[in-house]
KOLVODREN-140125 format. One record per residue (C-alpha): residue number from 1; residue in one letter; x, y, z. Coordinates in pm, 1 decimal, decimal comma, m for minus. Layout:
N
{vexvex NUM "a" {X Y Z}}
...
REM end
This chain:
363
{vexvex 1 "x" {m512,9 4209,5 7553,1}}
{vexvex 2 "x" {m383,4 4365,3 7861,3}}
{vexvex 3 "x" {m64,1 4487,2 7667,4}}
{vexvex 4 "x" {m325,8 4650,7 7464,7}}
{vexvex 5 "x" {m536,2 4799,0 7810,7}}
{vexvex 6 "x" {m215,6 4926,0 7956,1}}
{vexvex 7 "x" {m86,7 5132,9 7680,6}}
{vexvex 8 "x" {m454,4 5285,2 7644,7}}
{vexvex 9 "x" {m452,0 5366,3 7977,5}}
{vexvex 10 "x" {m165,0 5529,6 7922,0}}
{vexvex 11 "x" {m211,5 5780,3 7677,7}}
{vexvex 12 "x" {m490,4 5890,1 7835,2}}
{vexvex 13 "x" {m363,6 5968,3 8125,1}}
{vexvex 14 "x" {m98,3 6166,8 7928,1}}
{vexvex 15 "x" {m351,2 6356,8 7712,6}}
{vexvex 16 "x" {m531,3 6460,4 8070,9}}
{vexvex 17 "x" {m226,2 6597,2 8217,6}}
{vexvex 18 "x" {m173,5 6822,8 7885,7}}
{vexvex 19 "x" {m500,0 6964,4 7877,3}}
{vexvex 20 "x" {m471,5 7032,6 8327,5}}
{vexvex 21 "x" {m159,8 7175,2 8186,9}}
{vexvex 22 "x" {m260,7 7429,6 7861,6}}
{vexvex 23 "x" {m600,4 7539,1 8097,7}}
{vexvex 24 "x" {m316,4 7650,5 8342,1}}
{vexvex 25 "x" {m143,0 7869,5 8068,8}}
{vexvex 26 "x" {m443,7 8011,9 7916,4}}
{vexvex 27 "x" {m569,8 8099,7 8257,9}}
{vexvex 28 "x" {m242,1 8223,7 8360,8}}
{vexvex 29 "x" {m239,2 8444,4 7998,0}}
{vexvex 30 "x" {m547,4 8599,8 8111,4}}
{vexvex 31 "x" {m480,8 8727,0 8420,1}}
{vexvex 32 "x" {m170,6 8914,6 8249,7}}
{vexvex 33 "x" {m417,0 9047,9 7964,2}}
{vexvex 34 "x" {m322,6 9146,1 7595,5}}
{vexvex 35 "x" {46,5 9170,9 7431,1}}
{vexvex 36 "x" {149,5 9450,8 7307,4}}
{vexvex 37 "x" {444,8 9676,1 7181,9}}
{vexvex 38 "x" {657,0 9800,7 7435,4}}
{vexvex 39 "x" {686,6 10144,7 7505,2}}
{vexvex 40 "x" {898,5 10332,5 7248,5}}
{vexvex 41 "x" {1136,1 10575,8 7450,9}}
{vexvex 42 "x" {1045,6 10936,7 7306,2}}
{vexvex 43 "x" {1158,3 11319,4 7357,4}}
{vexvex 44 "x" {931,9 11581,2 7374,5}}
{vexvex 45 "x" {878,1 11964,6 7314,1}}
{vexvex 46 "x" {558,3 12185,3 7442,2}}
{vexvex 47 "x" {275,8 12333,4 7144,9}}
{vexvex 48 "x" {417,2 12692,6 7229,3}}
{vexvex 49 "x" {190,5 13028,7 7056,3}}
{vexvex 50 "x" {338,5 13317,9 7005,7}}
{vexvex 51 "x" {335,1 13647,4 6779,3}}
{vexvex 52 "x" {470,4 13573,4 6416,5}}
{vexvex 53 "x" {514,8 13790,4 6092,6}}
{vexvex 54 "x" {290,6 13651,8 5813,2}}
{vexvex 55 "x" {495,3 13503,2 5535,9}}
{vexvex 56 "x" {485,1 13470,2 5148,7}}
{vexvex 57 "x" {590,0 13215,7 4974,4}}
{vexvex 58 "x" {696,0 13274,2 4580,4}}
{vexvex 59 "x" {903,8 13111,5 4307,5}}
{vexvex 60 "x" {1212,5 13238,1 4189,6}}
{vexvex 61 "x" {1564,2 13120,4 3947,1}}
{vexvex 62 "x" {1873,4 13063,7 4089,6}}
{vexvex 63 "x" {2207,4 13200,2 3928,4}}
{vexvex 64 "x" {2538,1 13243,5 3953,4}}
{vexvex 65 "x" {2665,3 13622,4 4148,2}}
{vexvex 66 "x" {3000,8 13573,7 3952,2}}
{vexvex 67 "x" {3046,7 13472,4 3591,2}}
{vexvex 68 "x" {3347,9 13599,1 3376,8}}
{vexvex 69 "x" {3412,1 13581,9 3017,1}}
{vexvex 70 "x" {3784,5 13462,2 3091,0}}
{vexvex 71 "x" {4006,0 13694,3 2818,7}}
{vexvex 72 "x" {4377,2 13610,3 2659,1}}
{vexvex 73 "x" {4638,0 13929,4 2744,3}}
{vexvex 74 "x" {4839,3 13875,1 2500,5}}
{vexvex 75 "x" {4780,0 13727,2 2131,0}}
{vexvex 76 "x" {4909,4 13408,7 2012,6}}
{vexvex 77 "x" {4859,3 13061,2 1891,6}}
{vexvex 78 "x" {4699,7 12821,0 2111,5}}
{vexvex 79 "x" {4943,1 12521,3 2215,6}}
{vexvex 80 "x" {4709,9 12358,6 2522,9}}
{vexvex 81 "x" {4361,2 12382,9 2634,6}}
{vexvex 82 "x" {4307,5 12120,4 2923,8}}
{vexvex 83 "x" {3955,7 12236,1 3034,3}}
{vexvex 84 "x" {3673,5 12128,2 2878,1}}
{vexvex 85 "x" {3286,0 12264,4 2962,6}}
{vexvex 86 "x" {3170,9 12106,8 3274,7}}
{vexvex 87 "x" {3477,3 12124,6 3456,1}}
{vexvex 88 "x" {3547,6 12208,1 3793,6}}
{vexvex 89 "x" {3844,8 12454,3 3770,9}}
{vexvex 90 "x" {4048,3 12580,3 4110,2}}
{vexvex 91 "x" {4171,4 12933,7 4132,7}}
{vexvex 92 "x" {4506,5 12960,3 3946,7}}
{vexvex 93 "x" {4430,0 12600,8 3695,5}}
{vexvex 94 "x" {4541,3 12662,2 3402,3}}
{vexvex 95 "x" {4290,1 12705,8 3155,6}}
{vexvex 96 "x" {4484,3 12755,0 2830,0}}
{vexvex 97 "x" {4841,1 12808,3 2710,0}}
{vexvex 98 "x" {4971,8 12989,2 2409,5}}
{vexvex 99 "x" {5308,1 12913,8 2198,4}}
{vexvex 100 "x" {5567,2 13115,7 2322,4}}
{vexvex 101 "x" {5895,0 12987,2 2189,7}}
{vexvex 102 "x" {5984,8 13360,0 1985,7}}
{vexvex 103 "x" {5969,1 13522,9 2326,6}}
{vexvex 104 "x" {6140,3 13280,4 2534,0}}
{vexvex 105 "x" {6413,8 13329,4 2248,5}}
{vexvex 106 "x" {6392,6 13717,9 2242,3}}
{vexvex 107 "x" {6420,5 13714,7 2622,5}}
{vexvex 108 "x" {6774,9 13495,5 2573,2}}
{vexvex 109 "x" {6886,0 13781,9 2341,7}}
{vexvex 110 "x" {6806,3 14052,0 2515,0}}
{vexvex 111 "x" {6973,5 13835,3 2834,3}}
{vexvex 112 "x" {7284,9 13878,6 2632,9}}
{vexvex 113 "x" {7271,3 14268,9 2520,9}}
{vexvex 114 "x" {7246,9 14328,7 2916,0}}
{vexvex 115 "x" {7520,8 14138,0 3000,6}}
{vexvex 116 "x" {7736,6 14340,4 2730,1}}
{vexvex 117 "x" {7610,2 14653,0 2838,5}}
{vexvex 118 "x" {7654,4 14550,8 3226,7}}
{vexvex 119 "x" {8056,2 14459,8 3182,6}}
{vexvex 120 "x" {8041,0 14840,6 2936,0}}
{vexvex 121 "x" {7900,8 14995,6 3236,7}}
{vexvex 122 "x" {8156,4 14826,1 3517,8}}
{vexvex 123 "x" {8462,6 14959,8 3253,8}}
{vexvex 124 "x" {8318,8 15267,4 3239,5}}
{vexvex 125 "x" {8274,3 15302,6 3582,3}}
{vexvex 126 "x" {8621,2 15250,6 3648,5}}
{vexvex 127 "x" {8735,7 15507,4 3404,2}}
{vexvex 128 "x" {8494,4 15756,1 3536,4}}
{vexvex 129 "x" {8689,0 15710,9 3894,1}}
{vexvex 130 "x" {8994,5 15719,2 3735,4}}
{vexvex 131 "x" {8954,2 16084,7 3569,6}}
{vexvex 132 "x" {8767,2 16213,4 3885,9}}
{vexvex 133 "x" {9151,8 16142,4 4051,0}}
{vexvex 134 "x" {9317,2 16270,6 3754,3}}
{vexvex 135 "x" {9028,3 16603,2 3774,5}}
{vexvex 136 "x" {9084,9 16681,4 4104,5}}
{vexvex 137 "x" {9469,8 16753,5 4065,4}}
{vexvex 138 "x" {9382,7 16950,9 3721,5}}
{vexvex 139 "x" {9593,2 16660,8 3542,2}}
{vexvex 140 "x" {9273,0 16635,2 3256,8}}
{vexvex 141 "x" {9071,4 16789,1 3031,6}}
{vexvex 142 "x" {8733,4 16880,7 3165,8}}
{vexvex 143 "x" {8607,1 16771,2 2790,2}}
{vexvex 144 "x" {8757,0 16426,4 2878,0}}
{vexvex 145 "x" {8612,1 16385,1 3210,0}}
{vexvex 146 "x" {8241,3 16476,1 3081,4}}
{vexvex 147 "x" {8301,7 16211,3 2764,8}}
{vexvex 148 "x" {8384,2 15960,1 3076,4}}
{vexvex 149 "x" {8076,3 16042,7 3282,1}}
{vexvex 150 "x" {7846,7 16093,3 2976,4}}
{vexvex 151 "x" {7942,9 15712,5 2864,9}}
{vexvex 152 "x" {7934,3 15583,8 3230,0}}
{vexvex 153 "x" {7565,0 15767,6 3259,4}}
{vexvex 154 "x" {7451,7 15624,5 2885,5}}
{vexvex 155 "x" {7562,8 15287,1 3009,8}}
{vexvex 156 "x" {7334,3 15304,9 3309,4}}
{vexvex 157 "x" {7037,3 15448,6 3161,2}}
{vexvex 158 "x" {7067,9 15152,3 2834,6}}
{vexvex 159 "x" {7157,5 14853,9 3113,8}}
{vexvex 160 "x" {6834,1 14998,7 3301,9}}
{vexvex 161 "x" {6600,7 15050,3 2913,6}}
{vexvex 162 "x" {6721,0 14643,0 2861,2}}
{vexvex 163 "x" {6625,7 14504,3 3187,6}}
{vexvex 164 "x" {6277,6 14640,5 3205,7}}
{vexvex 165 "x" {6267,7 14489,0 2810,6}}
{vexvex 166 "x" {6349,6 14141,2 2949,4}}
{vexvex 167 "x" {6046,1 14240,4 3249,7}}
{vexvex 168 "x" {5817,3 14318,6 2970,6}}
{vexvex 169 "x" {5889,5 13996,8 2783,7}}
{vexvex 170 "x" {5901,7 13750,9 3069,3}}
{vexvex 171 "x" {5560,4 13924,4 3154,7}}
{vexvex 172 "x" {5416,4 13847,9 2844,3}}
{vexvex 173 "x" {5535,6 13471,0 2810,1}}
{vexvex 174 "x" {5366,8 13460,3 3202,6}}
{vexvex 175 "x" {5038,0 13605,7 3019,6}}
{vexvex 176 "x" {5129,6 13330,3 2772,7}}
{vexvex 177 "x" {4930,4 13125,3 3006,7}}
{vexvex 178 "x" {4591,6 13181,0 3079,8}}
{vexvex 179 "x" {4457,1 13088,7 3465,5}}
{vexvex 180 "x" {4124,9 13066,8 3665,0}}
{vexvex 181 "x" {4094,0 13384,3 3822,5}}
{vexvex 182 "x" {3854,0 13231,7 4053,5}}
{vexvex 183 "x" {3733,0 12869,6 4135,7}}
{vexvex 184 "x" {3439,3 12783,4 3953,3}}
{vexvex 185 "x" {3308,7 12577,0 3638,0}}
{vexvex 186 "x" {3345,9 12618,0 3315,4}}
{vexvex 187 "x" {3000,0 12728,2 3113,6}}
{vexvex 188 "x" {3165,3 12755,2 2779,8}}
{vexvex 189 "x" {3442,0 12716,8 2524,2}}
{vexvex 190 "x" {3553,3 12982,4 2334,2}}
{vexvex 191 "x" {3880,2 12827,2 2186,3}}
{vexvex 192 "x" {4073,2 12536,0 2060,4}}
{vexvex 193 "x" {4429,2 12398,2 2065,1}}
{vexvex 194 "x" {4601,7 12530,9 1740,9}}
{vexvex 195 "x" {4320,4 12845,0 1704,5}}
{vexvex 196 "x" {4448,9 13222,1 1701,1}}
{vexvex 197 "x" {4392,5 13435,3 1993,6}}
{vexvex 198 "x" {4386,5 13817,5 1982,6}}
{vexvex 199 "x" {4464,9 14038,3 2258,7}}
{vexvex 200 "x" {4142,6 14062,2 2444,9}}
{vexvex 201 "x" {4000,2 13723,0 2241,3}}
{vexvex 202 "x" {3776,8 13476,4 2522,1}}
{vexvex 203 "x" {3909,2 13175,0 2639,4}}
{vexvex 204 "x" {3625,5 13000,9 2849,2}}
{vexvex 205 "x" {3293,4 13142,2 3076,2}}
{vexvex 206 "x" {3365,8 13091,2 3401,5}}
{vexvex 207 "x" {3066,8 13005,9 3655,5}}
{vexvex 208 "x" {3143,2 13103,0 4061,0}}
{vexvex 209 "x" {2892,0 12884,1 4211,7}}
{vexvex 210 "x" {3015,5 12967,1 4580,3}}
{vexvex 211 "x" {2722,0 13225,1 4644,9}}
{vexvex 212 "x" {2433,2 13225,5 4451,5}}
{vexvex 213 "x" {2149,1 13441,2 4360,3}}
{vexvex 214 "x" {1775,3 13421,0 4361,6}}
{vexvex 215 "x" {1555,3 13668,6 4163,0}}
{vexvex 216 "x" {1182,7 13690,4 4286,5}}
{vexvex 217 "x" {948,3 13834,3 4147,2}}
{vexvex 218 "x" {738,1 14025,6 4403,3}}
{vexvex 219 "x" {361,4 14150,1 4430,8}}
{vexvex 220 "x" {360,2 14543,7 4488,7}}
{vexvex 221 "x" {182,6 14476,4 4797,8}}
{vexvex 222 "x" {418,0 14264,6 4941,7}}
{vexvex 223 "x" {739,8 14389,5 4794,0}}
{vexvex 224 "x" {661,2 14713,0 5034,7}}
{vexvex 225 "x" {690,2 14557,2 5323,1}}
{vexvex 226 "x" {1085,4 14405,0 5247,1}}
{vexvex 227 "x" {1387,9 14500,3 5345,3}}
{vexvex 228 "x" {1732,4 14466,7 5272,5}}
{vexvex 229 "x" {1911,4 14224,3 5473,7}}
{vexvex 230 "x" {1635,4 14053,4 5579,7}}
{vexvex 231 "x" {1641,0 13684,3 5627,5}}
{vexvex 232 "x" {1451,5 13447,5 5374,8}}
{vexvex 233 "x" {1452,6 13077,6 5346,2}}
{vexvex 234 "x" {1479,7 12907,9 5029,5}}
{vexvex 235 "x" {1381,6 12557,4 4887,4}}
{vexvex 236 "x" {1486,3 12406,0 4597,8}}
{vexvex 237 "x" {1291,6 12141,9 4510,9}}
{vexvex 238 "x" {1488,4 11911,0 4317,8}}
{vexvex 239 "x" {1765,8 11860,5 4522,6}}
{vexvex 240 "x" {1556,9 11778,9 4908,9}}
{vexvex 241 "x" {1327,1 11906,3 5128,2}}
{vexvex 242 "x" {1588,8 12112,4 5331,8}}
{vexvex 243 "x" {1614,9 12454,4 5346,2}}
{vexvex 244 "x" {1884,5 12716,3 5302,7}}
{vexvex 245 "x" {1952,6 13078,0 5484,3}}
{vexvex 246 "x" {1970,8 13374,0 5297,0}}
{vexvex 247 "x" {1918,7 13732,9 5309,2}}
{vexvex 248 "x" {1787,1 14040,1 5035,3}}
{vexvex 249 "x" {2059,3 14173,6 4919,0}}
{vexvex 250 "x" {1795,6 14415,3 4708,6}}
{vexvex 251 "x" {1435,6 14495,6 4632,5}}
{vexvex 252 "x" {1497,8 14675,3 4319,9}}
{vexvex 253 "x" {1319,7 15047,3 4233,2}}
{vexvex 254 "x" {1206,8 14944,6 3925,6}}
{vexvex 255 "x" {928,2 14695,0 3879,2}}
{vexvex 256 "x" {724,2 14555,6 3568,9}}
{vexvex 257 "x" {401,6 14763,9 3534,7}}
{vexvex 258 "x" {218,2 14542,9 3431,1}}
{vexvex 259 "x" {218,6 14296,3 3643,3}}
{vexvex 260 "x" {290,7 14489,1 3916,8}}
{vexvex 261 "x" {585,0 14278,7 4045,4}}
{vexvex 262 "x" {943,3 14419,7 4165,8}}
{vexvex 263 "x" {1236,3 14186,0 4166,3}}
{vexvex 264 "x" {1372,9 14118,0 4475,1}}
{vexvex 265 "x" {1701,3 13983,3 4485,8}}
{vexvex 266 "x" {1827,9 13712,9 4758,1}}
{vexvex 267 "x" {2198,9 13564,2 4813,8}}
{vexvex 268 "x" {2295,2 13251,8 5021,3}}
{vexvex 269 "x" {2593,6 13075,7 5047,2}}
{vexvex 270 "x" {2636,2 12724,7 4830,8}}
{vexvex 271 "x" {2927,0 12565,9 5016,5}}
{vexvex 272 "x" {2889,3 12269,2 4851,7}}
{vexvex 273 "x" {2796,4 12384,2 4540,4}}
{vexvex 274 "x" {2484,7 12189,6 4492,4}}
{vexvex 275 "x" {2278,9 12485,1 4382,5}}
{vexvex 276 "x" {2308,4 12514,4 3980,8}}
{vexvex 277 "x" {2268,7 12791,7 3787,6}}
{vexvex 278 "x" {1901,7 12850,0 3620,8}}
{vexvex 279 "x" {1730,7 12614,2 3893,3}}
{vexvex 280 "x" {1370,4 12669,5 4043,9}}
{vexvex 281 "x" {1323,2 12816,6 4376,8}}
{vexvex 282 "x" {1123,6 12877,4 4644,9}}
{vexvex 283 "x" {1141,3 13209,1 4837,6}}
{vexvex 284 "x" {988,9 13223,3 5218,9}}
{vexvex 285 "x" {994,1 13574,3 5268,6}}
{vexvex 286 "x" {897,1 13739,7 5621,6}}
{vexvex 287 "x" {623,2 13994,4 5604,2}}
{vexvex 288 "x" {591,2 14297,1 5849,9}}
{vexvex 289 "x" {234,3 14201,8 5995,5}}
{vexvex 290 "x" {195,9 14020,6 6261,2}}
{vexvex 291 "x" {m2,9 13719,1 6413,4}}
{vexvex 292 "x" {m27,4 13450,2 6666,3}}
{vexvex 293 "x" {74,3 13103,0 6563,7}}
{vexvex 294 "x" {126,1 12793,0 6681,3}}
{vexvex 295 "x" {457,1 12661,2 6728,2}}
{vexvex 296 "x" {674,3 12331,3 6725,7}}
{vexvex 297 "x" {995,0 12262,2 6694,5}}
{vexvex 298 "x" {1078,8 12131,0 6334,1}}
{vexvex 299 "x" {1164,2 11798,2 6452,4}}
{vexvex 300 "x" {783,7 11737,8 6507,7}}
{vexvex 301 "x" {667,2 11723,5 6213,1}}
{vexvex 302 "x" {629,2 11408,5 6052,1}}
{vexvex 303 "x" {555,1 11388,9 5625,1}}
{vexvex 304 "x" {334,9 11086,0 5508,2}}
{vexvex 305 "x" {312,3 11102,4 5150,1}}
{vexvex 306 "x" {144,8 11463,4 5112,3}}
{vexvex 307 "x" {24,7 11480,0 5440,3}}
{vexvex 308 "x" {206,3 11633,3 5803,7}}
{vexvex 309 "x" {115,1 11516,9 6140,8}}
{vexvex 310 "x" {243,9 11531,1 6497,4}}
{vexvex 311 "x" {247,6 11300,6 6731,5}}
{vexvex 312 "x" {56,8 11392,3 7097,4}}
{vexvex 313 "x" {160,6 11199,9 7361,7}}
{vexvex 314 "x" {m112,9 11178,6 7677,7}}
{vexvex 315 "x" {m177,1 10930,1 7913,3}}
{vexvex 316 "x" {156,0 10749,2 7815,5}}
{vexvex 317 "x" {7,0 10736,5 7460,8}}
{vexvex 318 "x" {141,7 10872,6 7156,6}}
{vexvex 319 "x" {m126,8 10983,7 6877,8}}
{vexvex 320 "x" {m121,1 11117,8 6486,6}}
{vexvex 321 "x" {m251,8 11451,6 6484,5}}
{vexvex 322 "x" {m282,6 11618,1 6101,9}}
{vexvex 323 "x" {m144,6 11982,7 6111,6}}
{vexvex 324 "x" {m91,9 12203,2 5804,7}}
{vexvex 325 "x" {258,3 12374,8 5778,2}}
{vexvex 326 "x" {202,8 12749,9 5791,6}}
{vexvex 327 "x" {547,9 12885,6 5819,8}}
{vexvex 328 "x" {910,4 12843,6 5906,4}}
{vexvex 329 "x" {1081,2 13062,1 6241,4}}
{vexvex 330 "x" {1392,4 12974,3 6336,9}}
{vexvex 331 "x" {1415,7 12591,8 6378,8}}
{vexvex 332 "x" {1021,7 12612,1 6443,0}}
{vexvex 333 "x" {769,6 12587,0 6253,1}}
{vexvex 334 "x" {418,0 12690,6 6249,5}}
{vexvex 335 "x" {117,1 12520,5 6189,5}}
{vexvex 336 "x" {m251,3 12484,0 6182,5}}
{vexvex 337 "x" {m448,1 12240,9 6356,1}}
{vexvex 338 "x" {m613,9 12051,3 6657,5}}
{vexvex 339 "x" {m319,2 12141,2 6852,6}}
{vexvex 340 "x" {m363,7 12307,5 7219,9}}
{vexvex 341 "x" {m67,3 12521,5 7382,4}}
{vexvex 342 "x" {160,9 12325,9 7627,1}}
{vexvex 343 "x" {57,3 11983,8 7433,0}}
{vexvex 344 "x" {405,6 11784,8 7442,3}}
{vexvex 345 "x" {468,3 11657,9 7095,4}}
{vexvex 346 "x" {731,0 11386,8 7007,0}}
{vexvex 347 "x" {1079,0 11537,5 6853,7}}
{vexvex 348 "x" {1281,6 11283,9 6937,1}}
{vexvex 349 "x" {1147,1 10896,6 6779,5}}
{vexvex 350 "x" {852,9 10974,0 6622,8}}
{vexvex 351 "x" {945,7 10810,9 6253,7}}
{vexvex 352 "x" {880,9 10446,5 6356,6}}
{vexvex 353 "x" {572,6 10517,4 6627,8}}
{vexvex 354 "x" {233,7 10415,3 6528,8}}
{vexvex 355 "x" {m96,0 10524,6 6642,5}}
{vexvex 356 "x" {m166,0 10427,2 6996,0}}
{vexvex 357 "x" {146,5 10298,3 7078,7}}
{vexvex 358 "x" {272,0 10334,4 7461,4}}
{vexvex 359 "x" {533,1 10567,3 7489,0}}
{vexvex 360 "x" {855,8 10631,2 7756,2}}
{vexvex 361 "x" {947,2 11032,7 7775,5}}
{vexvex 362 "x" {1280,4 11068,9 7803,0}}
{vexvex 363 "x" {1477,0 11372,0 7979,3}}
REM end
């Protein structure tokens, strides 16, 4: 019975002590106040307005600036055609070759006539110099002095008429095989291995995909107000939402009259040729009118599904502000929305914050 009292007595006493003891903590957890996120270190940029040329937005085709019909030289039988459409050929590849065993042995003969003719022209020579001794003391016939210089000259001229033959047919086994005149792809197949090529007969279409070329279509009101050389940024779609420089390299004089639209053509460099032939486009062009805008740096701007916001940070705070993208100016870009000038906005951190969340500028 007093076993029983004791060890009764006992846990109550514990169970006191733990509730003394989780009052403390609670009390202790009030006085600090709610948990929450620590600050999330952040750089920021200032809401800047400034003067801006309206902009215009249309859709255009991409395409190659340099595509060649890749043509044979010479005429022949076709021995080897490595390439195959698709392929990514370097300047110089070979592309095709064509049989060229008859030259290779008419070069060999005509090798041989020169050397005859050569050792002819070294005898001759000698008895040329022998007879203009023999001349000079009147110990010859002039009419056998000119037969030696008339068969010494003949030699010359016939060693000379047999080495530009052997030029002529070591130039046309070289033509023999057919090489990329440029890096670039091959579009299409014009020949086989074991076909018959005639001088001038295609081998492959060859696409130069290192520059490329957008045609837009452009409204007579707008095409006015273009100019060469101007700088335009282009999106294509399907391969990500980054944009590429380029410039108008024309706004042709001729446009369709009845839709009142002039082509306007842009070029941009594809360095690593992502851009394919015959792909959609979009062309930001730069109008000459003027406006005031605001600006942020591009950095800002935060996509949500088919929304854009920015983040304003005040009072340590960083909050979702919904802007509308109104144009693109070098690195900045301008939109439309609650924004005031001078508001910082978050550049630098912005993809993981959430709304509310303390923030730490950083320098």
């Amino acid at each position: 019975m007093y076993l029983k009292w004791f060890v009764g007595s006992g846990m109550l006493v514990a169970l006191v002590v733990y509730l003394i003891i989780g009052s403390t903590a609670r009390a202790e957890d009030a006085k600090q106040g709610p948990q929450g996120p620590p600050p999330a270190p952040v750089q920021v940029a200032s809401v800047v307005e400034e003067m801006v040329s309206d902009q215009v937005t249309l859709v255009g085709t991409t395409e190659a600036i340099a595509r060649s019909t890749v043509a044979a030289q010479v005429s022949g039988s076709v021995q080897n055609f490595p390439v195959g459409e698709g392929d990514f050929v370097k300047k110089g590849q070979v592309l095709a070759r064509l049989r060229s065993t008859s030259l290779a042995l008419r070069v060999k003969a005509a090798e041989a006539t020169m050397e005859r003719v050569r050792s002819n022209a070294v005898l001759a020579e000698k008895e040329l110099g022998r007879y203009t001794k023999l001349k000079g003391t009147d110990s010859i016939a002039e009419s056998k002095y000119d037969e030696a210089l008339d068969r010494h000259q003949s030699l010359k001229q016939e060693l000379l008429r047999t080495e530009a033959e052997i030029e002529l047919l070591k130039d046309d086994i070289r033509n023999k095989t057919v090489v990329a005149p440029f890096a670039g792809f091959v579009a299409e197949e014009y020949t086989q291995v074991g076909e018959w090529i005639d001088v001038g007969g295609p081998v492959v279409s060859l696409l130069d995909l290192g520059r490329i070329r957008i045609t837009v279509d452009v409204p007579e009101r707008y095409a006015m107000q273009l100019s060469q050389d101007s700088p335009v940024r282009v999106l294509v779609t399907s391969l990500s939402d980054d944009t590429f420089s380029g410039k108008i390299s024309a706004v042709l004089p001729e446009g369709d009259m009845n839709a009142r639209t002039f082509p306007v053509r842009i070029e941009l460099d594809n360095p690593n040729l992502e851009i394919r032939s015959g792909m959609e486009a979009t062309a930001t062009f730069s109008l000459g009118t003027k406006r005031k805008a605001l600006l942020v740096p591009k950095d800002a701007i935060v996509t949500a599904g088919t929304n854009r916001m920015v983040y304003v940070v005040a009072d340590g705070v960083a909050q979702p502000v919904p802007v509308q993208v109104v144009g693109y100016y070098d690195g900045n870009v301008a939109v439309e929305g609650p924004l005031q000038p001078g508001a910082p906005v978050v550049i630098r951190g912005n993809e993981r914050l959430m709304p509310g969340q303390p923030v730490q500028i950083m320098e």
